[in-house]
C-alpha positions as CSV (number, residue, x, y, z in Angstrom):
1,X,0.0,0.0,0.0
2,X,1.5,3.6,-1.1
3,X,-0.1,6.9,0.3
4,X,-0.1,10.4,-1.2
5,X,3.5,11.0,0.2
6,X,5.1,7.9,-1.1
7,X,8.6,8.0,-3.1
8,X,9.2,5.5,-5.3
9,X,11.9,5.5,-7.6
10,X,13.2,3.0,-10.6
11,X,16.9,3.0,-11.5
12,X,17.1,0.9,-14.7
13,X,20.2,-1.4,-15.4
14,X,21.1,0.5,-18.6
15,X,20.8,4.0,-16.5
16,X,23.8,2.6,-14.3
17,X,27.6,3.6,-15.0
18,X,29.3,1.2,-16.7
19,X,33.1,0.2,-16.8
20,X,34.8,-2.1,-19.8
21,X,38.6,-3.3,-18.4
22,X,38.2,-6.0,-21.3
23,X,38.5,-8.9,-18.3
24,X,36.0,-7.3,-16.0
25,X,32.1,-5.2,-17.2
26,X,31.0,-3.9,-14.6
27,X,27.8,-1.9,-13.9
28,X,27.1,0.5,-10.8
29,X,23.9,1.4,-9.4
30,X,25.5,4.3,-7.4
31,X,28.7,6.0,-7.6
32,X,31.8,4.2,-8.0
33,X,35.7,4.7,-9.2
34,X,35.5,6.8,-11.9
35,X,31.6,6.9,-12.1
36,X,30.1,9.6,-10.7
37,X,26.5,11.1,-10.0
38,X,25.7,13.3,-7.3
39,X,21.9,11.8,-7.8
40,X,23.6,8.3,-7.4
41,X,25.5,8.1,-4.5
42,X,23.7,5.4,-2.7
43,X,20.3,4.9,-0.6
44,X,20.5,5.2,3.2
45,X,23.3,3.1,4.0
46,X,23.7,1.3,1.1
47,X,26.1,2.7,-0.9
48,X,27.5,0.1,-3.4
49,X,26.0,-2.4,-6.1
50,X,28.3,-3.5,-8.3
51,X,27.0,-6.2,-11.4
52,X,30.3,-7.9,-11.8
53,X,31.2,-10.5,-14.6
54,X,34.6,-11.5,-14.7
55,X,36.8,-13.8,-17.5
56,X,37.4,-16.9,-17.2
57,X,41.3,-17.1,-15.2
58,X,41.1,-13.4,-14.4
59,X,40.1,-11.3,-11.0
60,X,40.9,-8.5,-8.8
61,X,44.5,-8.9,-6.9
62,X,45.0,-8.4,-3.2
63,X,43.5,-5.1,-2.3
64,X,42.3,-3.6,0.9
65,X,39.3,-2.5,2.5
66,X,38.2,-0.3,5.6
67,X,35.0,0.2,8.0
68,X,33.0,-1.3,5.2
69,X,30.4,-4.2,5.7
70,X,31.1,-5.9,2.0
71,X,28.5,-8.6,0.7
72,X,29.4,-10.7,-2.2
73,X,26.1,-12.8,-4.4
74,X,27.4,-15.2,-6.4
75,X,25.1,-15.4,-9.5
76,X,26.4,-17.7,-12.1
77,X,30.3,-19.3,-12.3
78,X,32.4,-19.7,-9.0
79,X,34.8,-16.9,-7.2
80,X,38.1,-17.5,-5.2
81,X,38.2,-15.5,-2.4
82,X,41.3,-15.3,0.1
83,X,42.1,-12.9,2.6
84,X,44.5,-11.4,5.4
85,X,42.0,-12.9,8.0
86,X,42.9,-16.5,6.7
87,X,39.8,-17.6,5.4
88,X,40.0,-19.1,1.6
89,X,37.1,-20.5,-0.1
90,X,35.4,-20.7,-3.1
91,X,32.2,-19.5,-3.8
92,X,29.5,-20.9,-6.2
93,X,26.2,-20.0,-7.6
94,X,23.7,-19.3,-5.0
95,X,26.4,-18.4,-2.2
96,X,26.2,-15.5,-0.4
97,X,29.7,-13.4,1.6
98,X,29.8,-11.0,4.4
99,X,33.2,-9.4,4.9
100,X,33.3,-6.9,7.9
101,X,36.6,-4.4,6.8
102,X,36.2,-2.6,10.1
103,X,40.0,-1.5,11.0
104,X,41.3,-3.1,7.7
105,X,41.3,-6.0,5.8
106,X,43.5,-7.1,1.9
107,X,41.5,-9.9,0.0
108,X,41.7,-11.0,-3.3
109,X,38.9,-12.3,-5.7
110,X,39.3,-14.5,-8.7
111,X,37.3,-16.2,-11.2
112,X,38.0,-20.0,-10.2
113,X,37.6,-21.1,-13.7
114,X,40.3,-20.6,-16.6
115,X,37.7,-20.3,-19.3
116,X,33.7,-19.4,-18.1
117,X,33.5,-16.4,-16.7
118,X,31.9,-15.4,-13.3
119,X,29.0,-13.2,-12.6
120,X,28.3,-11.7,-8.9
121,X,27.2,-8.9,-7.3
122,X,29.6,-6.9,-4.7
123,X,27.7,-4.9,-2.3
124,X,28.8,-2.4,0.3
125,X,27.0,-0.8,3.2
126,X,28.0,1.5,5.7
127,X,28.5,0.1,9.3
128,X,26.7,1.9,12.3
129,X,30.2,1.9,14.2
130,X,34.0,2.9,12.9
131,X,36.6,0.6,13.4
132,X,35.5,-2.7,14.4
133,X,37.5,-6.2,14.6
134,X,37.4,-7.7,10.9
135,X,35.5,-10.8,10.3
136,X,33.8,-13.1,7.7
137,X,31.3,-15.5,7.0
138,X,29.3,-17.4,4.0
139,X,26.6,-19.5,3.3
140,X,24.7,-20.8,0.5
141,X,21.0,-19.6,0.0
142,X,18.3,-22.7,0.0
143,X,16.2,-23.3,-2.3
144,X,12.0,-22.9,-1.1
145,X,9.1,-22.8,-2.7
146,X,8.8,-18.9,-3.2
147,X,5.7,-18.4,-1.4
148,X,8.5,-16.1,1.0
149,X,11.6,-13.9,1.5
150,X,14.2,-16.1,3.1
151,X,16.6,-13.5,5.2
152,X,19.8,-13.8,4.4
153,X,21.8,-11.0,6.4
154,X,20.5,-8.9,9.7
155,X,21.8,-6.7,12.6
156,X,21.5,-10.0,14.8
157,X,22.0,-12.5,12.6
158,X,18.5,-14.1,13.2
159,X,17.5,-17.4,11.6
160,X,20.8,-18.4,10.4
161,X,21.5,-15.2,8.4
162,X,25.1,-13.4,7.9
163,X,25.6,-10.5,10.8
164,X,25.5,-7.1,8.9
165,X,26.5,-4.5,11.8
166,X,23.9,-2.2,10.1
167,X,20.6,-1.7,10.7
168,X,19.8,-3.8,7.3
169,X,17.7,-6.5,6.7
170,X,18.5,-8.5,3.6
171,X,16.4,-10.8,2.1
172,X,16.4,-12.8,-0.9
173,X,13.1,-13.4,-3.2
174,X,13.0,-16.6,-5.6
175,X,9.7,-16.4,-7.1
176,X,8.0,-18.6,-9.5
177,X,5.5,-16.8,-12.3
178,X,2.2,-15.5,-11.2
179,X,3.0,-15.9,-7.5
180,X,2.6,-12.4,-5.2
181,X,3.8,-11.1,-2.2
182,X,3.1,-8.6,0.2
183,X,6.4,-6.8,2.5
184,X,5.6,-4.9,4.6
185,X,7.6,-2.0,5.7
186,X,7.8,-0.2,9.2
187,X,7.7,3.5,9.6
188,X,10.2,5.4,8.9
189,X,12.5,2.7,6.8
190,X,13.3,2.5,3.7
191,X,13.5,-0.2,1.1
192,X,15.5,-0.9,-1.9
193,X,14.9,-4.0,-4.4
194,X,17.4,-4.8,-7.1
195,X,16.4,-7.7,-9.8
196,X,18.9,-10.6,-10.7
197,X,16.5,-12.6,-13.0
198,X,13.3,-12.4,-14.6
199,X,10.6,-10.2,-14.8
200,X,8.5,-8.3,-11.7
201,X,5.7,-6.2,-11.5
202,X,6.2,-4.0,-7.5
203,X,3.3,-1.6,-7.6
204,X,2.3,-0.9,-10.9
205,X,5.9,-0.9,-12.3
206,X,7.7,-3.4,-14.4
207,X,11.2,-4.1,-13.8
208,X,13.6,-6.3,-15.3
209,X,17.1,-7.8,-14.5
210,X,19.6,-5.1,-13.5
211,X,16.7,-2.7,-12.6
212,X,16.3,-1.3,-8.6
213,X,13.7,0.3,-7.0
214,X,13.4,2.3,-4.0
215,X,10.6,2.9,-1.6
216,X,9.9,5.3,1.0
217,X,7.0,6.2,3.2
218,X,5.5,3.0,2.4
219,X,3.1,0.6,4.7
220,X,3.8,-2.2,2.2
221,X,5.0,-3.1,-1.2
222,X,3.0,-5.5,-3.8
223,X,5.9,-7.7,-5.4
224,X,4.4,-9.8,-8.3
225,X,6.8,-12.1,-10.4
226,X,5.6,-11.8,-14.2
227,X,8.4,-14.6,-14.9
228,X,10.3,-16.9,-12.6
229,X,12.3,-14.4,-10.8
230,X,15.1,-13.2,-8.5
231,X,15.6,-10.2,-6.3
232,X,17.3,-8.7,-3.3
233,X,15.8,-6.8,-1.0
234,X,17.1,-4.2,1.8
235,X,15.0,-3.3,4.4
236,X,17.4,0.3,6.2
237,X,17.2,2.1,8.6
């Protein structure tokens, strides 16, 4: 349900910057490197969404990070990931990654295959506090039947989801054609949705892959999948 005062606003994938390095394409909802937009420069405290597809045998070398709470969606292929914290893993379609910079952090990410290339989204939020111990997690998002959101990172870590230390709840949306659902939002947050696959219909507009929509001043959101579909979804503060 929308009132009078609702803001709703659709960022379509081929609105985003975009950046060719030949081994990486990336697009960027909001500012980024050497894309910038004063209109983009995030929502609330999510400031980064980065569509990534990397070649096959190619990646980013080790970099660092600070006071940045850095989630990684595998969508198609499989990504290396190894950091100063120890942890090394690999992670394939359907796996989420929270990495907490807090007082610094070098990782590297790399396509794990030599030929198919890898395609993910990199996310980064800003953490209510400066400075906190650096840590990780990851976990691989089951499969249900669609009729619900599954969470998949919260300020608590509730129901087996990844610890964001934001006020964020993020959820994931796997939604077969013709099904509906109704999220509702609490006053005074705010609620960004950005499509991975298919085709949705969120009150009265159509978005497709790449797309994101914002909400605020919203009682609830009508979410409608027009074709299987995929979507996150951030509830903020």
């Amino acid at each position: 349900m929308t009132s009078s005062q609702a803001t709703i606003y659709i960022r379509k994938a081929e609105e985003r910057g975009e950046a060719d390095h030949g081994w990486l394409q990336s697009f960027h909802t909001f500012s980024f490197a050497d894309y910038h937009d004063p209109r983009h420069m995030g929502f609330r405290s999510l400031r980064v969404i980065n569509d990534d597809t990397v070649r096959g045998g190619r990646g980013f070398d080790t970099h660092s990070h600070h006071n940045m709470e850095i989630v990684t969606y595998v969508i198609e292929g499989a990504l290396r990931h190894k950091d100063s914290m120890g942890n090394s893993s690999v992670l394939e379609a359907g796996h989420v990654q929270r990495m907490s910079a807090g007082t610094g952090v070098t990782h590297s990410e790399y396509n794990h295959s030599e030929h198919d290339p890898v395609h993910f989204l990199q996310i980064w939020i800003r953490p209510q506090k400066e400075n906190i111990k650096p840590s990780y997690q990851e976990k691989v998002v089951e499969q249900n039947d669609g009729s619900s959101l599954q969470l998949i990172g919260s300020p608590d870590g509730r129901e087996n989801s990844l610890l964001i230390h934001q006020d964020v709840f993020l959820s994931i949306g796997r939604v077969p054609a013709g099904a509906q659902l109704d999220y509702a939002v609490a006053k005074e947050r705010g609620v960004w949705i950005q499509i991975v696959h298919g085709e949705v219909n969120i009150e009265g507009k159509l978005l497709n892959p790449g797309d994101g929509l914002s909400a605020e001043h919203v009682t609830s959101l009508n979410i409608t999948a027009l074709a299987d579909s995929e979507f996150l979804l951030f509830d903020l503060a």
